[in-house]
Structures are given as C-alpha cells and as structure tokens.
C-alpha positions in Angstrom: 91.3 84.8 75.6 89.0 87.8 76.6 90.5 90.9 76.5 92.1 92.8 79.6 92.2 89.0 80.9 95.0 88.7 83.9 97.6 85.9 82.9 99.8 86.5 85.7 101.1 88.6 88.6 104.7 89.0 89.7 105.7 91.0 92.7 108.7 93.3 92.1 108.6 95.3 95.8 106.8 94.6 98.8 106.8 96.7 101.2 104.2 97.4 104.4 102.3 100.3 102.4 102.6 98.9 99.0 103.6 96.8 96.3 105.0 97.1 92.6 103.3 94.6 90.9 104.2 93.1 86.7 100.7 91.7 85.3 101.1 89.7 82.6 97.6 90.6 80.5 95.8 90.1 77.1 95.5 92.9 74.9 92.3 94.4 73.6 93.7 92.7 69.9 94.8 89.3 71.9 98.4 89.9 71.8 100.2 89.5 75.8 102.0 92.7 77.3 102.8 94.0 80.5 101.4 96.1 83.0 103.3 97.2 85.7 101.3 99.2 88.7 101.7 100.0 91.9 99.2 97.5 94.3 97.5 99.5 97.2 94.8 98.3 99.6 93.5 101.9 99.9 93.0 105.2 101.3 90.7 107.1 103.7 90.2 110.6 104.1 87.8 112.8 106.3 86.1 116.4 106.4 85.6 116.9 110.4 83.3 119.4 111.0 82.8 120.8 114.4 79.5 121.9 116.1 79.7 125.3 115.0 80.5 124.5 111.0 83.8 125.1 111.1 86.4 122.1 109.8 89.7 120.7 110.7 92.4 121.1 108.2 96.1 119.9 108.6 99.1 121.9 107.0 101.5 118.6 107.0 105.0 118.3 105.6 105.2 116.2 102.5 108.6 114.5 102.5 108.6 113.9 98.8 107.3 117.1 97.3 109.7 119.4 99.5 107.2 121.5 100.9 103.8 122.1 103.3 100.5 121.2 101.8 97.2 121.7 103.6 95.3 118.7 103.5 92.0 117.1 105.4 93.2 114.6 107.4 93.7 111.4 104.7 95.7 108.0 105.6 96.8 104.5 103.9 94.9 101.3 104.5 96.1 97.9 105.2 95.1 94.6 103.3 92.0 93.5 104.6 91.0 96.9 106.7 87.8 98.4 107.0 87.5 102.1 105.4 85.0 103.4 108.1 88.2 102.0 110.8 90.7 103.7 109.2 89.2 106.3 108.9 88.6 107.2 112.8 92.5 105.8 113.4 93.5 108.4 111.1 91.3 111.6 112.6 92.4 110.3 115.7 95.9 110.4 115.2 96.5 113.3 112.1 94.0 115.5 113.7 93.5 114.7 117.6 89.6 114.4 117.6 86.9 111.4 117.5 83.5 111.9 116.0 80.3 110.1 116.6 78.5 110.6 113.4 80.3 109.2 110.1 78.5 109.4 106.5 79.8 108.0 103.8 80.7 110.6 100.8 82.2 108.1 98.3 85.2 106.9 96.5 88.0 107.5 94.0 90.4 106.3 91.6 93.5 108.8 93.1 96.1 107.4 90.7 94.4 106.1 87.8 96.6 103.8 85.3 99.3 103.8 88.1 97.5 102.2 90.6 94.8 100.2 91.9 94.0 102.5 95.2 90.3 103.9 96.1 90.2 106.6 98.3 87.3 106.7 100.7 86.3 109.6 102.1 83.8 110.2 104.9 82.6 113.5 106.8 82.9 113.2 110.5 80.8 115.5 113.0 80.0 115.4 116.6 83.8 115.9 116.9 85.4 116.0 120.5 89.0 116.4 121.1 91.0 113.7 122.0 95.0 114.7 121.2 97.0 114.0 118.3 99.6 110.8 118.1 101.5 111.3 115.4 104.0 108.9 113.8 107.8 109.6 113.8 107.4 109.8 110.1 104.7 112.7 110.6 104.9 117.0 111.2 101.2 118.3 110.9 99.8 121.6 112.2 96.0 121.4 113.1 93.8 124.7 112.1 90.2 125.3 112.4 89.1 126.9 109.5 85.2 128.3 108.4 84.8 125.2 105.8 84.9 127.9 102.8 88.2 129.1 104.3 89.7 125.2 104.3 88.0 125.1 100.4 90.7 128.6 99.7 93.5 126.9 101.7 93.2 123.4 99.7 92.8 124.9 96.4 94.6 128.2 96.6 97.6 126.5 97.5 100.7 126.4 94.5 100.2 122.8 94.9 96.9 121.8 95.9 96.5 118.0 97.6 94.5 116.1 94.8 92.7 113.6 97.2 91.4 117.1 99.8 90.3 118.2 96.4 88.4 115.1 95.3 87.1 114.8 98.8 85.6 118.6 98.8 83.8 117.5 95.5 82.3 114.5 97.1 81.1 116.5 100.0 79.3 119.4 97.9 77.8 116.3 95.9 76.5 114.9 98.9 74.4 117.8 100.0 74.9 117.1 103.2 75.6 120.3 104.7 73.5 122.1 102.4 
C-alpha cells in the first residue's frame, strides 16, 4: 500500500460548518494509524478597497477568544460553493458593500495538520454601499482605514487575526495596488 494512502473515513461530528472526521491511513513505513482532523469546505476573505485607496476593516467580536479582533471581512464556505460567491455574500453581509471588480489574490492552508480548509482571498474594488445584514450570531463594527492604517490595526493588535494576516501578504505579493 502507498504511503499516506486513505483506508477509511469515519465521521465523529457533523455539524452545518464542519465536521470531525477519523481517517484510517497508511504510514510512511506501512503500518495503519489514525488521523483525526477537522473537514471544512473552505473559507473566503476580502480586502475592499474604495475609490480613494482607503479599505474596509471590521473590529468583530470573537465568541471564542473573549475579545475584539480587527479583521477584513473573511466567511465559511459550504460543500460545493463557489469561492468568488462567497466571497460577495460575505462583503455584503460583514461589511455592507458590493464591488464590481474581483481579482483573485490566492489561497492558504489556515490550519495546517488540523484541518483540510483553504482560505481564498480576493481584493474587491469599485465598492458601493449597500448595508450590512448581519447574522444573530454576529457584532462587527465597520471602519475605513488608509490601507497602511488596516496593515497597523491587523498586526498591532495583542492577537492579530492569522487569515487578515495571510491575506495582506497575498495582496502585497500580488502587486496589484503597487
């Protein structure tokens, strides 16, 4: 059996965002272990930038971690969605604005060894307002920010959001705003 090879799958939790997953899998010597992970279709995350170069970062509650963290607006994807989709759903609803011009920046491995999940992220511009709709579940503050401003928030912050992070390094990769 080749290495790495996938014997089996058993689902531990399902739940609508997620699911904990046991893999049954050959080892690199061809003994069987276990792997267990956490089985996400994905993530999306944005950089709006308005007309005038400024950007739209979110300070949003994190239930979990106890505390505010400012973030770009970033969202969960279903099985079988479309990042690009998601993507404008999120800015939409996080942020309260709709862009007409999406690029690509790339993708990531947010939780490496943990789980499966890429992150897409895109930048958005030709932004116009359209109101926020946020979830229940959701408390997020929108601020415009000079783009080097957001880039002190996100990473000046006691605990800075890894995926705003990762999507600031795809962006100054791209050159697209150079």
């Amino acid at each position: 059996m080749k290495p790495f090879s996938r014997l089996s799958t058993e689902v531990i939790v399902d739940n609508p965002w997620h699911r904990y997953c046991r893999d049954r899998y050959v080892h690199r010597d061809g003994s069987e272990g276990d792997y267990f992970y956490v089985d996400m279709p994905g993530s999306c995350g944005i950089i709006p930038v308005l007309a005038d170069g400024r950007t739209v970062l979110l300070k949003v509650q994190r239930y979990l971690l106890g505390s505010e963290l400012w973030e770009f607006p970033i969202g969960g994807m279903q099985a079988g969605e479309d990042a690009l989709t998601v993507a404008k759903k999120e800015l939409a609803e996080e942020a309260g604005y709709a862009a007409a011009r999406w690029d690509a920046l790339g993708s990531f491995a947010p939780y490496k060894g943990v789980s499966n999940e890429r992150c897409h992220f895109f930048l958005a511009r030709d932004l116009k307002e359209c109101g926020q709709e946020l979830e229940s579940s959701e408390a997020i503050e929108v601020h415009l920010l000079s783009l080097a401003e957001a880039r002190e928030k996100v990473l000046g912050q006691e605990l800075p959001d890894g995926q705003s992070m990762a999507g600031l390094m795809l962006l100054e990769r791209s050159g697209l705003l150079s």
